[in-house]
Structures are given as C-alpha cells and as structure tokens.
C-alpha positions as CSV (number, residue, x, y, z in Angstrom):
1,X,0.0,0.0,0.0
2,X,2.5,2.3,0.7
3,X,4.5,1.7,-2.6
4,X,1.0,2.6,-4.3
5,X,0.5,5.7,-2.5
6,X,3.9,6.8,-3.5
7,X,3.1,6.1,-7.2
8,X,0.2,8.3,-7.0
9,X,2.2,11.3,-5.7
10,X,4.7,10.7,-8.4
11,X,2.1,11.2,-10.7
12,X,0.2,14.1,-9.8
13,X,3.9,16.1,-10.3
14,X,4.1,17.7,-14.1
15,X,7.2,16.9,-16.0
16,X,9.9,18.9,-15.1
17,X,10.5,20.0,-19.1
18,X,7.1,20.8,-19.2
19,X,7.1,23.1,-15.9
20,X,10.0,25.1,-17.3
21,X,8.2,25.1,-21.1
22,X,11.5,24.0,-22.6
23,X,11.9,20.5,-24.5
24,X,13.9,17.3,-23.5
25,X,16.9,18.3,-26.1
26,X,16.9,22.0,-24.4
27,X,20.9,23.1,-23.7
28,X,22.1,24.6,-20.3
29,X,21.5,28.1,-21.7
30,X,18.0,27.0,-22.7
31,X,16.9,25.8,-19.4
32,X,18.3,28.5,-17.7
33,X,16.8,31.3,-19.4
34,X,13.4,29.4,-18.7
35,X,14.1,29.1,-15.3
36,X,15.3,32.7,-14.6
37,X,12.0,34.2,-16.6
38,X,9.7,32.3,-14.4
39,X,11.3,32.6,-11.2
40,X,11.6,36.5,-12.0
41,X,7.6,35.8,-12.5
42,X,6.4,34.0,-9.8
43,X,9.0,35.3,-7.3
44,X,8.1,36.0,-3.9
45,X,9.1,39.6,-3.5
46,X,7.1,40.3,-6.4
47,X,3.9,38.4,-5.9
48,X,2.9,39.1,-1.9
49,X,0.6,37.1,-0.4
50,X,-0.1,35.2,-3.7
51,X,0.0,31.5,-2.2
52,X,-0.2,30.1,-6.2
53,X,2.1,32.2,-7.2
54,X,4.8,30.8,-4.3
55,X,3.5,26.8,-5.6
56,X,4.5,27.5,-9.4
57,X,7.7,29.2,-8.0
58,X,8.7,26.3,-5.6
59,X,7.4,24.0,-8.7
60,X,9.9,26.3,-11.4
61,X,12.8,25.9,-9.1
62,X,12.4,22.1,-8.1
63,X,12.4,21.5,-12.1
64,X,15.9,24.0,-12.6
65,X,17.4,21.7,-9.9
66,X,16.9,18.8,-11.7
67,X,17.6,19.7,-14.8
68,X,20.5,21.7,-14.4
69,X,22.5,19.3,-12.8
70,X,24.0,16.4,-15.1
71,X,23.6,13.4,-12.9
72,X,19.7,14.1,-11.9
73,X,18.5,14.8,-15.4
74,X,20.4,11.9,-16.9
75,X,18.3,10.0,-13.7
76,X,15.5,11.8,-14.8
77,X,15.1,11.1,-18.7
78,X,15.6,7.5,-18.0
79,X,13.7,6.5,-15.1
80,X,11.2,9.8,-14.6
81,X,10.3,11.2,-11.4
82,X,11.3,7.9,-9.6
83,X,15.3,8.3,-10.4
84,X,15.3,11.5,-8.4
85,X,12.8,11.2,-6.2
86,X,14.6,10.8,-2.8
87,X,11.5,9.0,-1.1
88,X,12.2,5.9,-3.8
89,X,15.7,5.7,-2.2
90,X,17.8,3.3,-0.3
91,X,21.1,3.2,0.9
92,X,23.0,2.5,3.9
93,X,22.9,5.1,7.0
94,X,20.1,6.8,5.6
95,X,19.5,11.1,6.3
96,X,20.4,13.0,4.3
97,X,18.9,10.9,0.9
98,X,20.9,7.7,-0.6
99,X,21.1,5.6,-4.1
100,X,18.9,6.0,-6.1
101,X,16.4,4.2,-8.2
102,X,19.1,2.4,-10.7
103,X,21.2,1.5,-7.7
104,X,18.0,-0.2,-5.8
105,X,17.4,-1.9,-9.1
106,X,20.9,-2.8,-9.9
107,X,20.7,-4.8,-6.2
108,X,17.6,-6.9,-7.5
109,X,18.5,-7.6,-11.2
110,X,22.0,-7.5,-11.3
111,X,23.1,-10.9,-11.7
112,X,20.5,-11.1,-14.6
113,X,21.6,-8.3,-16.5
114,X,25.3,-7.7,-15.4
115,X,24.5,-4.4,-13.1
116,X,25.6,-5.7,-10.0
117,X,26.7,-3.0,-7.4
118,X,30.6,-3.1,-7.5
119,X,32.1,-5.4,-4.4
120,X,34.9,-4.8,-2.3
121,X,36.0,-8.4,-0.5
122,X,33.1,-9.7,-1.3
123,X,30.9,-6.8,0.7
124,X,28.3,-4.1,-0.8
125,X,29.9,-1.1,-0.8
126,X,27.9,2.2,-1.0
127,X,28.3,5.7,-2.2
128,X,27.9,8.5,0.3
129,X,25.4,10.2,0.3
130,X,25.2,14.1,-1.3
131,X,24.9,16.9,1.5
132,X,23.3,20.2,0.4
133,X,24.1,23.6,2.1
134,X,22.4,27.1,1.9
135,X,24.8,30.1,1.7
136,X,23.8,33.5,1.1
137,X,25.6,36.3,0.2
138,X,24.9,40.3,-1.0
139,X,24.7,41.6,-4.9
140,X,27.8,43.1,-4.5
141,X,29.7,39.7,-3.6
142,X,27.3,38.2,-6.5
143,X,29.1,40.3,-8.8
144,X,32.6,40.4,-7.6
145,X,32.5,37.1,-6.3
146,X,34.6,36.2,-2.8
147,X,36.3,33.5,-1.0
148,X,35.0,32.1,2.1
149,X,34.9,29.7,5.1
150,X,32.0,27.2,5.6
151,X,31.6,24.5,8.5
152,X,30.0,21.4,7.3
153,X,29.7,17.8,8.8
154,X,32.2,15.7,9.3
155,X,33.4,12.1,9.9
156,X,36.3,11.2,12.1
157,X,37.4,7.4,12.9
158,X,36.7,6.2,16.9
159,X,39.3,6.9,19.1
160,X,37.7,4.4,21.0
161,X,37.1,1.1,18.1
162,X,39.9,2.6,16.1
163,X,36.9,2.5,13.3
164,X,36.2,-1.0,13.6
165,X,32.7,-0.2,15.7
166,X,32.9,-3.1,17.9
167,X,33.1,-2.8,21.6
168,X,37.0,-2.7,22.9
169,X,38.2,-6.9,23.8
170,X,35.5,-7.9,21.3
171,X,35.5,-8.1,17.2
172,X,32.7,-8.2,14.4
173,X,31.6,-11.9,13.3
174,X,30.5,-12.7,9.7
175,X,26.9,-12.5,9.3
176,X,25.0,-15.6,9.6
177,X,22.6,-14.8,7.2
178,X,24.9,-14.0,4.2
179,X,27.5,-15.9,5.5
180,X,30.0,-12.3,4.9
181,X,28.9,-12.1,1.4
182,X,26.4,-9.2,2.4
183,X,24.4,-10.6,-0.3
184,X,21.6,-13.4,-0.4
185,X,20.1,-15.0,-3.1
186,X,16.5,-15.2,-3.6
187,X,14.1,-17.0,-6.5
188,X,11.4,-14.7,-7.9
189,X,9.5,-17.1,-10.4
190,X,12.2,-18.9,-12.7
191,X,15.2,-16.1,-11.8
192,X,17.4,-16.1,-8.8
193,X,18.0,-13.0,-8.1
194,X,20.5,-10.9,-5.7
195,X,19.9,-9.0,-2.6
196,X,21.4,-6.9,-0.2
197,X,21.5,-8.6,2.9
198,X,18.4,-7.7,5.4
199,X,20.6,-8.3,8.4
200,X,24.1,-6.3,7.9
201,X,23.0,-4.4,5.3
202,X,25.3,-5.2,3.1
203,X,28.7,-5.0,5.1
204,X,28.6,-8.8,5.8
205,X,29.7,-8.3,9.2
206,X,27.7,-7.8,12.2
207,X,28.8,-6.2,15.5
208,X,27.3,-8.1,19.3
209,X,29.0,-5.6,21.2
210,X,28.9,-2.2,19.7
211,X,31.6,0.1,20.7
212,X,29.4,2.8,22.7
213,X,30.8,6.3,21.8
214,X,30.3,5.5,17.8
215,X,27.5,3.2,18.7
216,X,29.0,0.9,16.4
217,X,29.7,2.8,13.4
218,X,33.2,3.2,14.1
219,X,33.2,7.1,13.1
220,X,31.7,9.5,15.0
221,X,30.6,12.9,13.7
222,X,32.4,16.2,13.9
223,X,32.7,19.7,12.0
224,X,35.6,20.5,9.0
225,X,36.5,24.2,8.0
226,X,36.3,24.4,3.9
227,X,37.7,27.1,1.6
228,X,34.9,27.9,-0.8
229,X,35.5,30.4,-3.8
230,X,32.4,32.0,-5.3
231,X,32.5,32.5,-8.7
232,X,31.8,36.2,-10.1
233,X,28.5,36.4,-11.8
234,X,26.8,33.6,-9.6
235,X,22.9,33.9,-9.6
236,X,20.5,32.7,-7.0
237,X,20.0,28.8,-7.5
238,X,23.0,28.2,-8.9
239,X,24.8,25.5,-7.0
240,X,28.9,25.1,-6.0
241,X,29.9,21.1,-6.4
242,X,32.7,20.1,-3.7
243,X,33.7,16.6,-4.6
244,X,33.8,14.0,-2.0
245,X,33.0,16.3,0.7
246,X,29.3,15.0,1.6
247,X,28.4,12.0,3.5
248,X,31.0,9.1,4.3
249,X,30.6,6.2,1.7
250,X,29.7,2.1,3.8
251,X,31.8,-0.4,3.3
252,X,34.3,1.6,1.3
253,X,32.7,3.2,-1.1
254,X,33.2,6.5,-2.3
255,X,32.2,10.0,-0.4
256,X,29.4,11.7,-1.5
257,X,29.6,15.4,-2.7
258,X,28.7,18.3,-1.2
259,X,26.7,21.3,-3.0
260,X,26.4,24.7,-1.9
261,X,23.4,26.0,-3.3
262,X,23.4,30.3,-3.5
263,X,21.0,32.8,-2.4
264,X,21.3,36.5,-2.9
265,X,20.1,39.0,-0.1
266,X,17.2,41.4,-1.8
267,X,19.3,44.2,-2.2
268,X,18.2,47.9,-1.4
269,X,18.5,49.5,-4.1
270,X,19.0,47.0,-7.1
271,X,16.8,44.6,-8.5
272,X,18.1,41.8,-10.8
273,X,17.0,39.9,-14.0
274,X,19.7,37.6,-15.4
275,X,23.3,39.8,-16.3
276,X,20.7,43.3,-15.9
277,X,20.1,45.7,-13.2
278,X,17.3,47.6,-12.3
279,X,16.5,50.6,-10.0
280,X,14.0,53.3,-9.5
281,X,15.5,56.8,-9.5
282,X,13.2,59.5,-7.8
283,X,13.8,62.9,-9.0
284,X,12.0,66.3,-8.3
285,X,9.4,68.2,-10.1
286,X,11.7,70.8,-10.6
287,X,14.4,68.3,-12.2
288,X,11.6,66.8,-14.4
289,X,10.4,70.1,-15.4
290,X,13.2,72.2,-16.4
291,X,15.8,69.0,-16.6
292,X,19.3,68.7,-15.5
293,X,22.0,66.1,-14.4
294,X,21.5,64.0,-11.5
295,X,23.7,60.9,-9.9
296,X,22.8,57.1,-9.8
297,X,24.2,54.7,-7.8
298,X,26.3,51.2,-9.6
299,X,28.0,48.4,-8.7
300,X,31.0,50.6,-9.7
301,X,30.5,53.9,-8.4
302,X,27.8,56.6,-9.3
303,X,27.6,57.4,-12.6
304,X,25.6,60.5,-14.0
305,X,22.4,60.9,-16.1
306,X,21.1,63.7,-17.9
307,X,17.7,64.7,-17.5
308,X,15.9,66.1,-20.3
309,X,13.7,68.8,-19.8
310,X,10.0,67.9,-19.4
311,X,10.5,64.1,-18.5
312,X,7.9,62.1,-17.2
313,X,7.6,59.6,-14.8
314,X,8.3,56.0,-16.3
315,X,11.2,57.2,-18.4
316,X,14.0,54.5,-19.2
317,X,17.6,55.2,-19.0
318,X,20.5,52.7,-20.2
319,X,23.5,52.4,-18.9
320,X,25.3,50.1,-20.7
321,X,27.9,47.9,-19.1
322,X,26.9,48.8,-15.7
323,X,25.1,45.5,-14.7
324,X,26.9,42.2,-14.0
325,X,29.0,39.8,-16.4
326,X,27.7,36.5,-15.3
327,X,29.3,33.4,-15.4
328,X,29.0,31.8,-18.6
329,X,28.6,35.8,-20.1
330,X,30.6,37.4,-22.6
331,X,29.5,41.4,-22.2
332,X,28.9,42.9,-18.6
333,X,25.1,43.5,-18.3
334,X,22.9,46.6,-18.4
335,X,21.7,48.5,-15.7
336,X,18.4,50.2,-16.2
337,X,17.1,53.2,-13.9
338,X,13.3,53.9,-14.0
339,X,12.4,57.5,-13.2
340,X,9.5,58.4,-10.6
341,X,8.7,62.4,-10.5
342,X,8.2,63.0,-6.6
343,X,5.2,65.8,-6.5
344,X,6.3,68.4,-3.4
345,X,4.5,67.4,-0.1
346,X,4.4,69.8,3.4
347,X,4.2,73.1,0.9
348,X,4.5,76.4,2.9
349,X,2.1,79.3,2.2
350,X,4.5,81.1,0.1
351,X,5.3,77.6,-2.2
352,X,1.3,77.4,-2.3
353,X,1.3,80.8,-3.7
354,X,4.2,80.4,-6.3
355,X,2.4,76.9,-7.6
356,X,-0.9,78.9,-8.2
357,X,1.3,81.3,-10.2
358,X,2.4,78.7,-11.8
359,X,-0.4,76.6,-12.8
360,X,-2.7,79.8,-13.9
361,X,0.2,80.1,-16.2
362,X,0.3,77.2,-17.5
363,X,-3.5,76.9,-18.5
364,X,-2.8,80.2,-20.5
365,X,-0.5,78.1,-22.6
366,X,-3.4,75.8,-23.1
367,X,-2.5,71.7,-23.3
368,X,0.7,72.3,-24.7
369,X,2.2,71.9,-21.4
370,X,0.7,68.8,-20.4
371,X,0.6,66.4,-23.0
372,X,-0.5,63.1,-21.5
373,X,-3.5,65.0,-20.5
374,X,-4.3,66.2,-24.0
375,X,-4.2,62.8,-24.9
376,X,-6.0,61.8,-22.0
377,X,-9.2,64.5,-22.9
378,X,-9.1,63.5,-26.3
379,X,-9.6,59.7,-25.4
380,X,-12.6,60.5,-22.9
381,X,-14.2,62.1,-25.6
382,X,-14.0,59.5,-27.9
383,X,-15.3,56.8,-25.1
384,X,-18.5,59.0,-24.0
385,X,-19.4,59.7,-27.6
C-alpha cells in the first residue's frame, strides 16, 4: 500500500520539461533562461501574499534543480520522477537521501543483467550520500564574487574502536545470514536474483558488542573548515559542487559530494534579471520640469544621467555595461534606472502661492504643457461619444 500511495504522488507532479516550457533536447543556456523568466515571475518579492504564485515558483525551481544538474537529469530522462525522487531511495545510514532508483534496481537484477553494485571483499559497498548547504551572500559579492569559510559535517574514525565499531576486547563476526557475502540469493518465479542482505545491510559483518561512543559505526561525527570560492557572476539557485565532501561512503565506497546551493540578499537599491540591473531613481518636479543632471548609484560607483527637460515619470535610462558579467557571459550586463517624479508634499504658504502662479500660467498656454493630459481628454471624448 504504501509503494501505491507513492506512485500516485509521483504522478500528480508535471514533467519537469514541461514546468519550465523547454523541451527534452533544451541546452544549459536554454533551461536557464526558462528558469530565470519564471522565477523573475512567480517570485516571492514580487507576488505578496499570492499563495499560487509561491507553488509555481517552488514547482519552477524544483524543475531548474533537476535539470540543471548532469547526474539528476540523466536520472530523470531514463527512469522519470522515480530516479530522483529521494523517497524511492535506499542506501545505507540513511539522512540525508541515498542511491537511487538504478542502484536499488541494480541490487535486484543485477546478476541477470550484469548491473551488480561493485564489491569490495566480497561486501556491498555504497556511495555517500550528497549533502546540500544554503549560503547566502549580497549583490555586490554576487558580482565580484569572494572567498569564504564554511563549516560542514564531518566524519572522524573512533578513538575508541579505532573504526572497527565493535566494543573494545571484542571483534565483528560474519553475518549468519549472508554468510560475509552481504548478499543473499532469492528466487522470484524462474530467476534467482541478488539482494542486499536484510541483516548487515550489506557490510557482511555484524557487530554483538557495539563500541558505545560511535554506537557501532566506528566514526563519530564532527565539523571540518572548507575554503569555498564564489565565482563572479553567480545567480541565486546556482549551486557550487565540492567533490567528496558530503556524507561518508559504507563499506568503502566512495564519499558523496557536497553542493552549496546560492542565495542572494534582496538588495536595497537593485533589482536583478539575469546579467541586468534595475532601479527606480526618484527625482524632483523641478528636475523633471526644467531637466538637468543627477547621480545614480552602480556596482561601480555613481555614474551620471542627464535629464531632459519635461520628462515624465516611467522614463527608461540605459547604462550600458553597468550591470553584471555573469558566469557563462561574454559582455557585462545593463543596468536600467526607471524615473519616478516625486510631487512636493508639506508646501509652505509662500510655495502654495508660487504653484498657483504657476499653474494659472500654464493653463494660458493651453495643453501644450501637459501632453499626457491632451491625450487623455481626447480619449474620454471618444469613449463618452
């Protein structure tokens, strides 16, 4: 029943190719693009309090994860949602995920087909399994990139078992059930087929008296320091592989890797889509009216703009080469400030007075002065007639 309850969440998930609304022979650059359009879409900080809106991007970002890393979508275009999904896996130790669904199958059919899991004296051995970590860091260490320190899990052989996980005065005895093999054979209809032993999981040795510090495992868990460089150009979701540094692999096998997955702070000022920047500049009425030159903040330094006379709110300005040069980029990106023209608040008397002037002079001029609001007059009376 439970197997069967599994398949039925499995199923109500889309396809991932289909979530970003890219096709199965879509490149790197492909995917990404999708994924950075809808995540600029359906982000968070743009869609508040929009609880559908936070399901598609949860759903968007599950599907880059997959896809964008090698192993997973290889998993994933031959076995579906079953080769990545981590509640189809096994593995020894357990925690933090495990092998995955060809590994489970390679246990059952591998004497049939030639799969079997590689053997080390005769024992199972497992890969470690992969350890994920969330670092964030601001925009401007985004762009420039950085070098850092992280603390992550560790595994350090029993000062106690020296790493054999049996009690001190006592040693590990084969299994009785695999006979140290850590394998048993089992007839399914006309095959015999392999399987992992139930009893030592695989390691074909089983421990009476388990050493009490490492409660057998002969390792016990501690904390390593690991120099991490940040790539300039990194974007939030992009991940940092650090080989063999994930969990411990059983019975010899390999270590798993460790990703570091990247989120960026929301920044203050600066908004970002892909290798662009974007800002909102507020300038005065006075600025807007008669123009002039006003400073905008960069990554770089502040750089100027010059206002032409009579802008309106909503203006675009370009400046070219002021965003960031991602990672796989050629050109340093754009950044794009978006004017807003502040109307005076708190006026005293004597600004209240000049303003009046001011306005009784501009409806002399007619609606030359205000041209949105010619347009605007013009459209009403189209609509009411």
């Amino acid at each position: 029943m439970l197997f069967k309850k599994e398949s039925l969440h499995i199923m109500a998930k889309r396809d991932f190719y289909e979530v970003l609304g890219v096709s199965k022979s879509a490149t790197e650059d492909e995917i990404k693009k999708a994924y950075r359009k809808l995540a600029m879409k359906f982000h968070p900080d743009r869609n508040d309090g929009d609880k559908e809106a936070e399901v598609k991007f949860k759903e968007v970002k599950e599907a880059y994860e997959m896809l964008s890393d090698g192993d997973k979508r290889a998993a994933y275009d031959q076995y579906g949602f079953a080769g990545v999904d981590p509640n189809m896996r096994g593995g020894a130790g357990g925690g933090f995920g495990g092998a995955g669904f060809a590994d489970t199958f390679g246990d059952i059919f591998g004497d049939i087909f030639g799969q079997a899991r590689r053997q080390q004296g005769g024992r199972q051995v497992y890969r470690g399994n992969d350890l994920n970590y969330a670092m964030e860091i601001t925009l401007e260490e985004a762009a420039a990139g950085k070098e850092t320190q992280i603390q992550v899990p560790s595994w350090e052989s029993c000062d106690t078992c020296h790493g054999s996980g049996a009690k001190p005065g006592t040693t590990a005895k084969n299994c009785g059930t695999c006979g140290g093999s850590g394998a048993v054979q089992m007839r399914q209809g006309f095959f015999s087929v392999q399987q992992t032993c139930p009893h030592c999981r695989g390691a074909g040795k089983v421990i009476p008296d388990p050493c009490s510090p490492c409660r057998g495992q002969g390792k016990i868990q501690s904390q390593k320091t690991l120099e991490i460089k940040i790539p300039s150009g990194i974007d939030s979701g992009m991940r940092i592989r650090s080989t063999g540094n994930g969990e411990p692999g059983a019975n010899g096998g390999p270590a798993g890797d460790l990703y570091i997955e990247i989120r960026i702070h929301k920044h203050d000022i600066f908004e970002r889509d892909g290798d662009d920047l974007h800002c909102a500049v507020p300038i005065g009425f006075t600025t807007a009216a008669l123009g002039g030159e006003i400073q905008v903040p960069t990554l770089q330094g502040e750089a100027a703009i010059d206002i032409p006379e009579g802008t309106q709110t909503g203006k675009q300005f370009r400046l070219r080469g002021k965003g960031i040069k991602g990672i796989r980029s050629s050109f340093q990106g754009d950044l794009y400030c978006h004017i807003t023209v502040e109307t005076p608040v708190k006026l005293t008397e004597h600004q209240r007075k000049i303003l009046k002037e001011l306005d009784e002079s501009l409806k002399k001029g007619g609606m030359k002065h205000s041209p949105n609001e010619k347009g605007w007059t013009e459209k009403l009376k189209t609509f009411f007639n």
